[in-house]
N, C-alpha and C positions, 0 to 999 in steps of 0.2 A: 313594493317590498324588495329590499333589495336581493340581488341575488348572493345565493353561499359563495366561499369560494371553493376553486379546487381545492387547495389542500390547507389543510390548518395553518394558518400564520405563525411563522418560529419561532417570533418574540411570544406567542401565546403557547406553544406546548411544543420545544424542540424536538424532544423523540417521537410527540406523533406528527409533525410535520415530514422526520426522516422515513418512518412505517409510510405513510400517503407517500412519497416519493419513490419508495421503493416498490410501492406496489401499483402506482398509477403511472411510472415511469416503465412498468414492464419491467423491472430487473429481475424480482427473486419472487418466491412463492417460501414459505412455510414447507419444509419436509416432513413425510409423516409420522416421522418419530422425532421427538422432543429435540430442538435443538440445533437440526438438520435445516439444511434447507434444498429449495430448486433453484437455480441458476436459469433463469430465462434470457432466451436468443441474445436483445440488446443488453441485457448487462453480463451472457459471455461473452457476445463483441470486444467491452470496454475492457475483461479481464486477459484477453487473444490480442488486444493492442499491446497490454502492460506486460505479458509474455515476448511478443516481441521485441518490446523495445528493452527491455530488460536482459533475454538471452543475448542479444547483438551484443550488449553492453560485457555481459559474463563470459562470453565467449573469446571478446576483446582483454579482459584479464587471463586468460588461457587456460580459463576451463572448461572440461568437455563433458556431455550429458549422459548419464546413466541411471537406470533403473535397478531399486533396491527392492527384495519381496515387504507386502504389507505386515504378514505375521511375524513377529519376532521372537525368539523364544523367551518365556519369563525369566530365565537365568541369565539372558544375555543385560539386563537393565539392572540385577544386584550387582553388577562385578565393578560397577562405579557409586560408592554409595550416597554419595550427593546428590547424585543422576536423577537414582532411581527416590529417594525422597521426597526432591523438586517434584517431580512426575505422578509417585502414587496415588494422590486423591485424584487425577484427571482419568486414571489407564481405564480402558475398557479389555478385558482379559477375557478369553476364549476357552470354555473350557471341554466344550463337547465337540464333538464332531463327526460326521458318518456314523450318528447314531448313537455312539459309543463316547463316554468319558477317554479325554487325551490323556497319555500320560505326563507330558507338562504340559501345562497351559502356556498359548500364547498369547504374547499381546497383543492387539492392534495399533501399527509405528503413534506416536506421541511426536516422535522426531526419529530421525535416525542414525545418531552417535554411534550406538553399539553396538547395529548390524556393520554400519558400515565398516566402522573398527575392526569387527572380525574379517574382512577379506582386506582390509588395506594390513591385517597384519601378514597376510598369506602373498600380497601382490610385490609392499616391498621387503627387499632382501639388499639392496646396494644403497651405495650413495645415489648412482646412478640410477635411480627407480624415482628418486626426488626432487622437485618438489612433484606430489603428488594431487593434481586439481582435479574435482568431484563435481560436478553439479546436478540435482536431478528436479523435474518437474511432478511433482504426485498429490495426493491427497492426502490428508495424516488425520486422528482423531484422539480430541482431548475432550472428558464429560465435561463436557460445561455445563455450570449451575444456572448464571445468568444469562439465557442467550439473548443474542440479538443478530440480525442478521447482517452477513457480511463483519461483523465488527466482532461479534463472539458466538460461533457457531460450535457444535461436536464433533463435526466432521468440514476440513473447509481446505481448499486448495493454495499450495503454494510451490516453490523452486527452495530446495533445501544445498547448500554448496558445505563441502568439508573437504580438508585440503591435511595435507602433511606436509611437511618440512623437515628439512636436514639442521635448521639451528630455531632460537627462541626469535632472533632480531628478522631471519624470513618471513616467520606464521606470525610475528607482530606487522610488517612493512604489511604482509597481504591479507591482513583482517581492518588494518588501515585503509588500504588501496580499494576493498569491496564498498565501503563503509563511505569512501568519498568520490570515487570515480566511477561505481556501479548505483548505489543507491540514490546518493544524493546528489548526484548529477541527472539522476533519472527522473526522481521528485521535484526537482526545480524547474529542467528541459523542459520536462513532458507532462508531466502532470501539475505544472505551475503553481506549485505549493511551498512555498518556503519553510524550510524546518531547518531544527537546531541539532546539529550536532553534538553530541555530547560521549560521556563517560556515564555508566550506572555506576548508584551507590553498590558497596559488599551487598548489600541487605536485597536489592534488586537486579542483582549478576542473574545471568543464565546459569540452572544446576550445572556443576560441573565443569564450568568457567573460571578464570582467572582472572580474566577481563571482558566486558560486553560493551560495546560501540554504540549508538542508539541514536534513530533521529528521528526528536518530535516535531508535531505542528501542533500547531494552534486553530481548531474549529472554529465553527462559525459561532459557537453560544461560550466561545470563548476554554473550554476544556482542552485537555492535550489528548492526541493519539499519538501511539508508538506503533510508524509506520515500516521500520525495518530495523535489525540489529545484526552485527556482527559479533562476533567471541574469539577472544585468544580461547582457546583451551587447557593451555600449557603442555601437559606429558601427563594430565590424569588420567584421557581413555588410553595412552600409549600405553601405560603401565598396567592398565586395568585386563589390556588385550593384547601386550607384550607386542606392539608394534613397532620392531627395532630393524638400525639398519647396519648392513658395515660401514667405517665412516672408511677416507681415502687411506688412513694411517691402521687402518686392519682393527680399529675398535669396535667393538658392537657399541652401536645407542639407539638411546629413542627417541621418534620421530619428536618434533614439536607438531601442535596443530590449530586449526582453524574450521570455524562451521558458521554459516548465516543463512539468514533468512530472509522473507519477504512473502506476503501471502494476500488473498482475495479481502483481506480486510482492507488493502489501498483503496477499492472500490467504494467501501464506507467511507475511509476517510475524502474519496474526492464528492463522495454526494455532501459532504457536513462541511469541508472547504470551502465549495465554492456553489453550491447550491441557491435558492434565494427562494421567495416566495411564489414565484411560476414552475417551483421543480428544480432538476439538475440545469449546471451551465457546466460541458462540456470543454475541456482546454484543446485546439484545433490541432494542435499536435497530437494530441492522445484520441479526438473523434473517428470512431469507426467512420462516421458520416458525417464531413467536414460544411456538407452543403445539400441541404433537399429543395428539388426544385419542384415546386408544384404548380398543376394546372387547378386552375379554378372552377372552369366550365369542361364540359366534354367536348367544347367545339372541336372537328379535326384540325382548322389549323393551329388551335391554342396547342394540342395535343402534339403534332408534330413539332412544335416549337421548342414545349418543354423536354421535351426527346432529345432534340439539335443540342440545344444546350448542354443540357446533362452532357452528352459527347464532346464537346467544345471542354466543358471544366474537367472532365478526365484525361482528354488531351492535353490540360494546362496539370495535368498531376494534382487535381483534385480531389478526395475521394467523393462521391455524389452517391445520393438515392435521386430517382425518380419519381414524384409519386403523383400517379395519372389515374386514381382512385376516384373518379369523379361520382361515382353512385354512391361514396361518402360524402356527407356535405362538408364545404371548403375549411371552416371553421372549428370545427370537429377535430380535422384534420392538421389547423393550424395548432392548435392548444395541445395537440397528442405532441408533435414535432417541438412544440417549447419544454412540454414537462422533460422530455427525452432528452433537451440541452444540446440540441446541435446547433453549431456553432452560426449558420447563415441558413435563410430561408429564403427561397427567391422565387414570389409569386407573380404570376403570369396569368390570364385572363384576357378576353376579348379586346377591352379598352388599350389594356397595354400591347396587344398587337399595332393596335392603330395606333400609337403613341411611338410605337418602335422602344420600348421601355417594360420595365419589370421592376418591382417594388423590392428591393433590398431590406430586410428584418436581421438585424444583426442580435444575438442570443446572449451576448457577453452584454455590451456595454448597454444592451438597448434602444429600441427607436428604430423607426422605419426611412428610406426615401428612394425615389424613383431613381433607373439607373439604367444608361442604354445598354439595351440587347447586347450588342457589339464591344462594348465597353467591359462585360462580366469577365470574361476570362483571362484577361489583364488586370484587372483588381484585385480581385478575389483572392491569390496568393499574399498579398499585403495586407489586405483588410486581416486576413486570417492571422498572421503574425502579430497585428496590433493588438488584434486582441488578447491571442497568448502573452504577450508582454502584460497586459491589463489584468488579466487574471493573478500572476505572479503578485503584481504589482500590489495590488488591491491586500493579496494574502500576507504578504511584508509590512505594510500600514497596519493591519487588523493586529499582527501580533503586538508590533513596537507601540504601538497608542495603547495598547490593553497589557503591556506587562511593567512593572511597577517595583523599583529597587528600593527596599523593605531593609528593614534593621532586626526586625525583632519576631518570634513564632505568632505572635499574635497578629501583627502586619501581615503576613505572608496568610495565614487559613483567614484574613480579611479580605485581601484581593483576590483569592481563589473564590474562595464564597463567592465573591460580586460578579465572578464570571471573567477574570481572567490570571494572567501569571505571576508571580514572584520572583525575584533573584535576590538574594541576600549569601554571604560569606559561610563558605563551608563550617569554615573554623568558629563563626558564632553558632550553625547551628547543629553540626558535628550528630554521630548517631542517637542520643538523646534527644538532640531536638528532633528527627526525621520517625522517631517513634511517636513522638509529641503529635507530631501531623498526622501521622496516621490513624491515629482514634479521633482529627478530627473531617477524616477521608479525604487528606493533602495530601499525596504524596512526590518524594523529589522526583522527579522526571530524569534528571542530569546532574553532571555537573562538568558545567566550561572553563576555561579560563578566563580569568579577568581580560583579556582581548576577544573573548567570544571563540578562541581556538577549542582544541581537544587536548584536555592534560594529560600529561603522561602518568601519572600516578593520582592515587584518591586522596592523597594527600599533598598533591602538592599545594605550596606556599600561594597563595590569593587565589586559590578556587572557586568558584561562585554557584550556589547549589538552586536550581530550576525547579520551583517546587506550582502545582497545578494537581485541580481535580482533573479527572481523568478518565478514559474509557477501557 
C-alpha cells in the first residue's frame, strides 16, 4: 500500500497544502481567539531575518525607529474622513476599562496615520525640523473576516514608516525611494521573489492617500500577493492635524507626507513562492539556518565530526544548526529539516567517516552527492548563492510563462480563472471595466507602464492594468 504523503499535494488542494506546511513546518499555531495566531520559534526566526534585513535597508534611507502607544483615541481616526471609512469595518474599539465604561473609547492602532500626526504636529515647528523620517516595528489589529494565517490575521506584525516633508516632489522622491530601494530590493535580494512594481487603481489606494506604490508577486497556484506598499499622502493628515512648518521665507505650510508598510504576511508569501511538495524551500540569504549538519549514528567520532564541522562553516560565515539528536531516528529527522526548507543538509555517518566524505542534500534545486569533509567550507558559500539565484530565477519564469497580454474583460477573468495573470490597456479597461472584474473576484493588482516602469499618474498615456485573483 503505498504510503501517504506528508502534506497534501498543491496541484490537489493549494490552501491545504499551505495549512500542512505551516503547521508541520513548525511555523504558526491558531490563536485562541478567532483570527489570531502563534508565531512559532522557526517561523519567528524567518520573520527576525526579514526584520533585519529590512531595518538595515530603512535605516540606510535615514530613518530612525520609534514607538507609538497601541490605544488611539476614537477621535483621533474621524479627523481624516477617508481614513477612518477605509478602516471602520476592520477597528476593534475599547470601550471599558478598570472596570469602568471610558469616557471615549479607544481603538486598537489599525495603522498609525493619526497618532502619529498628532506629535509630528507638535515635533515640527521649522523648516529645519524637516524632512521628518519615522519608522516603527509593532503590532497593529484589523477584524478580519477571512483569516488565514500569516496572509490575513486580526492582529499580525509589521514596521509601519511615516515621514514629512517640507515640499510635495520630497514625500513623492521618498515614497519612491521606500517602494524601490527598501522593499523591492529587499524582495528580490533576499527573499528571491520577483514582483511587479506598480501604481494602485483610485479604487485600491490606501484610505487617505493620494498615491500607493505596490509590489506584487505571483504564487505558486499562480494568484497575486501584495507584499508591501508605499503612499504619498499628500497634506490630508497635515490638514486633518494642522502639521505645519515655517518655510525659509517666514511662511507657515504644511508638511507633505509619506507612510508604508511591510508586514508578517511576507512569511505567507515566501511559503506560497517558493514552497513545493516536500514543504518550505528557504532562500539562503533569508535562512535562519543556511546549513544543518547532522549525525546519523550516535557514534563519538561521527558525533565529533559533525561538531568540527558545524565550526568550520561558521568560520566560513555560515549560519549552521547542529543536529546530533541521535535518539531521534535519522530519517525523521531528515524530512523535519526539508519540511523547514533549509537550504543544505550535510549528512555524516560511520561509512562517511571512512570515506572522508559527507552527503551533500541540497533543498533548492534538489538531489544529493557525496562531498569531501575538507572540501565543505569552501563550497558551501557558493553552492548557497546558486541556489539563491535559482530561486529568483525559477520565480521570474513562473510569472512571465503564466501572465498573458489580453484585449478584452473576458480574456483577462479567463487567465485569472486558469490560475494566472493578465495585462491589458488601462484605457480599454478604465473603472468600468475593474468594476466588471470585480464581481467576477479579478481584481487589478497595478498598473505599469507600457515599459514595465512605475507611472507617474493613473492616467497616464499606455498604461497597462495588472489584473489577478488574489489573496
Amino acid at each position: 500500500m503505498a504510503k501517504a504523503p506528508v502534506l497534501t499535494p498543491r496541484a490537489h488542494d493549494f490552501p491545504r497544502w499551505y495549512q500542512d506546511v505551516v503547521n508541520k513546518a513548525e511555523l504558526a499555531d491558531n490563536g485562541p481567539v478567532r483570527g489570531t495566531m502563534v508565531i512559532r520559534p522557526y517561523g519567528y526566526g524567518l520573520w527576525e531575518r526579514m526584520q533585519a534585513e529590512m531595518d538595515a535597508r530603512i535605516k540606510r534611507a535615514g530613518a530612525s525607529n520609534a514607538y507609538f502607544p497601541l490605544f488611539i483615541p476614537q477621535s483621533y481616526l474621524t479627523r481624516e474622513a477617508e481614513h477612518v471609512e477605509g478602516f471602520a469595518p476592520e477597528l476593534a474599539v475599547v470601550t471599558h476599562a478598570g472596570g469602568k465604561e471610558l469616557e471615549e473609547p479607544v481603538v486598537v492602532r489599525p495603522t498609525s496615520e493619526t497618532i502619529i500626526n498628532d506629535y509630528f504636529a507638535k515635533w515640527v515647528q521649522s523648516y529645519r525640523d524637516l524632512p521628518l523620517l519615522i519608522n516603527q516595528w509593532a503590532n497593529v489589529v484589523r477584524w478580519e473576516m477571512r483569516p488565514r494565517v500569516f496572509l490575513r490575521t486580526t492582529e499580525f506584525l509589521w514596521q509601519e514608516g511615516h515621514t514629512a516633508h517640507a515640499t510635495y516632489e520630497d514625500a513623492r522622491d521618498y515614497a519612491a525611494y521606500i517602494h524601490r530601494e527598501v522593499y523591492a530590493d529587499f524582495m528580490v535580494d533576499v527573499l528571491g521573489i520577483d514582483v511587479v512594481l506598480g501604481r494602485k487603481t483610485a479604487s485600491e489606494r490606501f484610505a487617505g492617500a493620494v498615491n500607493t506604490l505596490t509590489l506584487e508577486a505571483m504564487m505558486g497556484d499562480g494568484k497575486a500577493l501584495q507584499m508591501g506598499t508605499s503612499h504619498e499622502l499628500g497634506q490630508n493628515f497635515a490638514k486633518a492635524f494642522h502639521t505645519r512648518y515655517l518655510s525659509k521665507e517666514g511662511r507657515e505650510e504644511y508638511v507633505w507626507q509619506t507612510s508604508w508598510g511591510s508586514s508578517t504576511r511576507m512569511v505567507g508569501g515566501l511559503i506560497m513562492a517558493h514552497g513545493d511538495d516536500a514543504g518550505l524551500r528557504v532562500p539562503p540569504r533569508l535562512a535562519p539556518v543556511q546549513a544543518v549538519v547532522l549525525a546519523i549514528k550516535g557514534d563519538e567520532p561521527v558525533l565529533a565530526k559533525v561538531r568540527e564541522i558545524g565550526d568550520r562553516l561558521r568560520a566560513a560565515g555560515v549560519r549552521v544548526h547542529v543536529d546530533d539528536r541521535t535518539d531521534t531516528p535519522f530519517g525523521r529527522r531528515a524530512v523535519d529539516w526539508e519540511l523547514k526548507g533549509v537550504p543544505v543538509r550535510i549528512e555524516i555517518g560511520p561509512r562517511d567517516l571512512e570515506s572522508g566524505t559527507a552527503v551533500l542534500a541540497r533543498r533548492i534545486p534538489g538531489g544529493k552527492e557525496p562531498v569531501a569533509l575538507d572540501a565543505l567550507a569552501g563550497l558551501l558559500p557558493a553552492i548557497l548563492e546558486e541556489d539563491q539565484a535559482l530561486l529568483l530565477r525559477q520565480s521570474r519564469e513562473r510569472r512571465e510563462s503564466r501572465t498573458s497580454d489580453v484585449s478584452t474583460i473576458e480574456e483577462a477573468v479567463e487567465a485569472a480563472t486558469a490560475g494566472g495573470w493578465a495585462r491589458l490597456p488601462w484605457a480599454t479597461l478604465g473603472e468600468e471595466g475593474e468594476a466588471a472584474l470585480a464581481e467576477q473576484g479579478v481584481t487589478v493588482r497595478c498598473l505599469v507602464a507600457e515599459d514595465g516602469s512605475v507611472p507617474d499618474a493613473d492616467d497616464a498615456p499606455g498604461n497597462v492594468a495588472v489584473v489577478a485573483r488574489a489573496y
